[in-house]
N, C-alpha and C positions, 0 to 999 in steps of 0.2 A: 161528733161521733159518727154522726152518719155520712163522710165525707171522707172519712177514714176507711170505713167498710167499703163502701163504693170501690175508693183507690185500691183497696185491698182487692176485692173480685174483680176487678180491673188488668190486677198487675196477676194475680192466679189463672187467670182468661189468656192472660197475652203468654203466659210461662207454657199453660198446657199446649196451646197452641203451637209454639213453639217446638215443644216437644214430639208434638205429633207427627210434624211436618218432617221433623229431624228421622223420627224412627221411620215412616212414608218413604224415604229419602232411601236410609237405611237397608230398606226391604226389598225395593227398587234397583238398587246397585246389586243387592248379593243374588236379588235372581238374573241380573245382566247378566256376572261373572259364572252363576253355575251353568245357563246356558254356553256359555263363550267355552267353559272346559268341556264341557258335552260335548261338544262339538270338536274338538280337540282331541276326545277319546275315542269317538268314533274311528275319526280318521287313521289312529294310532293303533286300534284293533285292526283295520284291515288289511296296516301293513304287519302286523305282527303274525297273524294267519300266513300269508306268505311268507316269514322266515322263522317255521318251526324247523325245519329240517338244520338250520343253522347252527339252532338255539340246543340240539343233540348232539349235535358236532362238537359244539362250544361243554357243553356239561362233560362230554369223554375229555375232553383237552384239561379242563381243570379239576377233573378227581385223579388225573394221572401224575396234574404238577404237585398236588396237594400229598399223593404218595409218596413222590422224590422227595418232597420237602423232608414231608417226617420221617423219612428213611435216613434222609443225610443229617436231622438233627435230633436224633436220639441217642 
């Protein structure tokens, strides 16, 4: 019986373990990837700031397609 339990806290030992290391692993990678987007968005803000005047341009061009549209199918 007591060779049983051993094996048992043994094999519960080597499972948590396991798991730890897995979740360690886990937490490890998702803060690699949130820094790597951060980084990513930075970069993506600064070019967005230089093309608002664009992005006004672009909003008149398609509330005027979106008029035609529904003009020509009602």
């Amino acid at each position: 019986m007591n060779e049983l339990l051993a094996e048992g806290l043994q094999l519960m030992g080597v499972g948590m373990g396991v798991v730890f290391l897995f979740l360690g692993l886990l937490v490890a990678v998702i803060t690699l990837v949130s820094r790597i987007i951060q980084s990513f968005e930075t970069k993506a803000a600064g070019a967005a700031v230089t093309t608002t005047s664009n992005d006004e341009d672009l909003i008149e061009v398609v509330t005027e397609a979106i008029k035609r549209y529904r003009a020509d199918h009602n």
